[in-house]
C-alpha positions in Angstrom: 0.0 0.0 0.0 1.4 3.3 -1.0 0.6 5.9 1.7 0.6 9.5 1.0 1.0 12.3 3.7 1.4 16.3 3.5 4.5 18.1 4.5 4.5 19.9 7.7 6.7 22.6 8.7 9.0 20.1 10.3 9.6 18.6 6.8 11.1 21.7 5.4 13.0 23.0 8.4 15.0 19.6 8.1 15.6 20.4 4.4 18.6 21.9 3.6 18.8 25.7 2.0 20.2 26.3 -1.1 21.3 29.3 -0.8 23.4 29.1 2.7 24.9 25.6 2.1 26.3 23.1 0.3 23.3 21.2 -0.8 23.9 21.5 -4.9 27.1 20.6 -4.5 27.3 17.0 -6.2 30.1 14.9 -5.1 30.9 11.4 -7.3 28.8 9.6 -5.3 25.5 11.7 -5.4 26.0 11.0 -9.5 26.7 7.2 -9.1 23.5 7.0 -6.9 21.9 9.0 -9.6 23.0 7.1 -12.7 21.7 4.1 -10.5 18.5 5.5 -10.4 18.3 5.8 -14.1 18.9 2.3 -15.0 16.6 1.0 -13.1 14.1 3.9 -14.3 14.7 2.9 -17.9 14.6 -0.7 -16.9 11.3 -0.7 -15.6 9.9 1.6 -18.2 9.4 4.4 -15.1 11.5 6.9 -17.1 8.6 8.7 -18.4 6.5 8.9 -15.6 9.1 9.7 -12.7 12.2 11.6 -12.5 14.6 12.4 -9.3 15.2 15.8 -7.7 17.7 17.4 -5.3 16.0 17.6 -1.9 16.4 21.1 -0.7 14.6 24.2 0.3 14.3 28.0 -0.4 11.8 28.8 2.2 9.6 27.5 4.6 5.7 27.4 5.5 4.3 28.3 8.3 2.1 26.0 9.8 -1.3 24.9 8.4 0.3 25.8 4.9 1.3 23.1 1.7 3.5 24.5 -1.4 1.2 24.5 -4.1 2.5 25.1 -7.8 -0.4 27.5 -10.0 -0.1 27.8 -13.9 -0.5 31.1 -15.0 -1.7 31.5 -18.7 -0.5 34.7 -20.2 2.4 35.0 -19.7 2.9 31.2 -19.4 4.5 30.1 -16.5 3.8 28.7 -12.9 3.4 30.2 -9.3 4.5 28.0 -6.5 3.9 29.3 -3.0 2.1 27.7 0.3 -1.2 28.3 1.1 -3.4 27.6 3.7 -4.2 23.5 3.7 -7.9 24.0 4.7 -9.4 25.9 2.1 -9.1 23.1 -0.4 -11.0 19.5 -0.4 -9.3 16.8 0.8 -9.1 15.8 -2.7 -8.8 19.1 -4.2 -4.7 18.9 -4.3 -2.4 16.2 -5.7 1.5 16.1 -5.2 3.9 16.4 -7.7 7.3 16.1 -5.6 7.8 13.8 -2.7 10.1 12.1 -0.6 10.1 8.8 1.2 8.8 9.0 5.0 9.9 5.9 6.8 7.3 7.2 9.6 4.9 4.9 7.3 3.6 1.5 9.2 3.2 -0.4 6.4 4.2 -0.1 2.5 5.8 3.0 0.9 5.4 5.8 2.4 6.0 9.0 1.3 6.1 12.8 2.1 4.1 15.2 -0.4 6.1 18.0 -0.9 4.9 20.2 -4.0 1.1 20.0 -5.1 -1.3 21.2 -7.4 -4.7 21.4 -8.1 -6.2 19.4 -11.1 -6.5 22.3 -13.8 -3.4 22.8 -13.0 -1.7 18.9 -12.8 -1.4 18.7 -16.9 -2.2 15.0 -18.5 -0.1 13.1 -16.6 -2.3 10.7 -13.5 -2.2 11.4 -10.2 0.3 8.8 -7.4 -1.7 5.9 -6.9 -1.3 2.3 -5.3 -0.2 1.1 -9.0 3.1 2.8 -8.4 4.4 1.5 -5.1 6.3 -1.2 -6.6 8.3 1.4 -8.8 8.3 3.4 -5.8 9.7 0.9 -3.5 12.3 0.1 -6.0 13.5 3.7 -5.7 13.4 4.1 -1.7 15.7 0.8 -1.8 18.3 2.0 -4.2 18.6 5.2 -2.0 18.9 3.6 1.0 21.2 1.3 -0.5 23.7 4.9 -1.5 22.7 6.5 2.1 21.0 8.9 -0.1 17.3 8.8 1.4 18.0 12.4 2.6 19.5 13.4 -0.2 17.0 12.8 -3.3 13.0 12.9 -3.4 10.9 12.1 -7.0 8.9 14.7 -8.9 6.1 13.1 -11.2 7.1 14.3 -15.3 4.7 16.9 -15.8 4.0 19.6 -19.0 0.9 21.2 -17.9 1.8 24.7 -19.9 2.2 22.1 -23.2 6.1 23.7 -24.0 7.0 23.6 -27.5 10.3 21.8 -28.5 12.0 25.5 -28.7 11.2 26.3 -25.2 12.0 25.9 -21.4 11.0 26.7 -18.1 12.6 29.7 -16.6 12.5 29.6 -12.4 13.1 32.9 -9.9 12.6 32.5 -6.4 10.9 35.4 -4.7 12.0 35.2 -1.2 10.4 38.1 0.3 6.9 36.5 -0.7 7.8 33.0 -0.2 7.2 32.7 -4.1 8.5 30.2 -7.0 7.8 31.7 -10.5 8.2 29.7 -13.5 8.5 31.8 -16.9 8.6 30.5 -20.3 12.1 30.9 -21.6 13.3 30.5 -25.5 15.4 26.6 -25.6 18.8 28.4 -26.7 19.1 31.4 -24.3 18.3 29.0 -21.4 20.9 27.0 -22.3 23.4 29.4 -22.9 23.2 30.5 -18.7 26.0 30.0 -16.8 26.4 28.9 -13.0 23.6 26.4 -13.0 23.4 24.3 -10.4 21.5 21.0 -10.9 18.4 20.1 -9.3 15.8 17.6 -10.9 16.7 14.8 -13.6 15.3 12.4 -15.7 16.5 10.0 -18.1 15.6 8.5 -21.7 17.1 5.7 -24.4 19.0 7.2 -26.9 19.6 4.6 -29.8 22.7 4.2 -30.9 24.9 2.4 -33.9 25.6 0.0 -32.2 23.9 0.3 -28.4 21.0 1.8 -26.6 22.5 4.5 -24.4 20.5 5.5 -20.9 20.9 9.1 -21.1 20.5 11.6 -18.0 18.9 14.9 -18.8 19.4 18.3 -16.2 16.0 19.1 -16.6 15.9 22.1 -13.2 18.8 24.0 -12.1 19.7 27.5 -9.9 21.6 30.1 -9.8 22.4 33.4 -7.7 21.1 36.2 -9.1 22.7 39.1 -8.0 24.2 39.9 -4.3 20.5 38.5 -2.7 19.2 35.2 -1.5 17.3 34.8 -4.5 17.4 32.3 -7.0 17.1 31.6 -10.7 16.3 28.3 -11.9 16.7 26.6 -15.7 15.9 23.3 -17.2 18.2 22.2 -19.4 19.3 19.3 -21.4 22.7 17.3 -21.1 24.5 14.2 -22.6 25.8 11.3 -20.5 28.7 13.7 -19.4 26.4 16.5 -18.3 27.2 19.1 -21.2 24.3 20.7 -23.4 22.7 18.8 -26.0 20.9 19.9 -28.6 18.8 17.0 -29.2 14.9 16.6 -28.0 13.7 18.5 -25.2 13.1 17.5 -22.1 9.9 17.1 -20.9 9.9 19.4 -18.4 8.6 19.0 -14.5 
C-alpha cells in the first residue's frame, strides 16, 4: 500500500537551504547513486513517468500551509507558494514532488512536498497504489547509497504544453515565499552560466551499435545578483552532463 501524507513545517526545516549551504554541491557519489536511479528507471519503463530531484529548500511554511504550484496562462509560466491547507477538499490537491517517509507502518510511504490542483496537474495521472512497486524500488536504491536524505521524485509533468524551442525559466521570490516559473526560449536558457542542478530524468537514446541510458538536467539555480534569491533553468545534457541539442526535455 502506498501511503501519501502532506509536508508539515518540520519537513522543510529539516531540508537543507540552497542558498546558505552546500546542498547543490554533487560529489561522485550523489552521480553514481543518480546514474543508479536511471537504470533501473529505464529498466522498468518508469523513465517517463518519474524523474529524481535534489531535496532542498528556499523557504519555509508556516504552519497549516502546503506548497502549491499555479499555472498562470498569459504570460505562461507557474506560481509556487504555500497556502493555507484547509481551504481546499481533501481531494482538491495532488502532489507532484515527494520524498520517502519511513514514519509509514506499512508499505511505501511518502512525504508530499509540492502539489497542485487538477486544472493545474497537466495530463499526466495522479500517485496511486499502482506505483508502489516502482516506488519501492526507488526508496531501496537510495537507502542502499545512504542517499534517502539526499534525493526525493517529482512526477514528469508539462501542464503549460512547452514547444520543443522552449524551457521553463524559475526565480525564487523570497520576500513573498514565491516560485515563478517563466517561459524561456530553448537556446538562451541553455546558454546560462552557474547552474546548479536540481531535478533529472532520463531517456534511451539509440545508438549504432547500443541503446545508451541518457541523463537529462531538466531544473537548475543560480544566484542572481548579491541577494538570496534564485534563478532556476531546465536544461538538457549528454551522459557527461554538457548541453545537447537534441529533443527536449519534458519538463517537471
Amino acid at each position: 500500500m502506498l501511503t501519501v501524507r502532506d509536508h508539515g513545517v518540520e519537513d522543510y526545516e529539516s531540508l537543507r537551504d540552497m542558498d546558505t549551504t552546500d546542498v547543490g554541491e554533487l560529489r561522485e557519489d550523489d552521480h553514481a547513486c543518480l546514474e543508479e536511479l536511471g537504470q533501473y528507471l529505464v529498466a522498468t519503463d518508469a523513465w517517463n513517468r518519474f524523474g529524481i530531484w535534489l531535496l532542498h529548500k528556499h523557504f519555509e511554511p508556516e504552519p497549516g500551509e502546503v506548497f502549491v504550484e499555479r499555472s498562470v496562462r498569459a504570460p505562461r509560466g507557474t506560481e509556487t507558494a504555500p497556502l493555507v491547507r484547509s481551504v481546499f477538499s481533501e481531494q482538491g490537491l495532488s502532489t507532484t514532488a515527494i520524498r520517502f517517509d519511513d514514519s509509514a507502518d506499512e508499505g511505501v510511504g511518502v512525504v508530499g512536498l509540492e502539489f497542485a490542483e487538477p486544472d493545474d496537474f497537466g495530463d499526466t495521472e495522479p500517485l496511486s497504489d499502482d506505483d508502489e512497486a516502482i516506488l519501492a524500488g526507488i526508496c531501496e536504491r537510495l537507502q542502499a547509497h545512504d542517499k534517502i536524505e539526499r534525493f526525493g521524485v517529482r512526477l514528469i509533468r508539462n501542464p503549460l504544453q512547452l514547444s520543443e524551442r522552449e524551457l521553463l525559466h524559475e526565480t525564487s521570490d523570497g520576500a513573498n515565499r514565491t516560485l515563478h516559473c517563466t517561459v524561456g526560449e530553448r537556446d538562451a536558457v541553455l546558454n546560462e552560466l552557474n547552474i546548479i542542478q536540481t531535478a533529472w530524468k532520463w531517456r534511451l537514446k539509440q545508438g549504432d551499435s547500443e541503446t545508451i541510458v541518457m541523463q537529462d538536467c531538466t531544473a537548475g539555480c543560480v544566484r542572481v545578483g548579491e541577494g538570496h534569491d534564485l534563478a532556476h533553468t531546465a536544461s538538457g545534457t549528454d551522459d557527461h552532463d554538457n548541453p545537447t541539442e537534441g529533443e527536449p526535455n519534458q519538463p517537471f
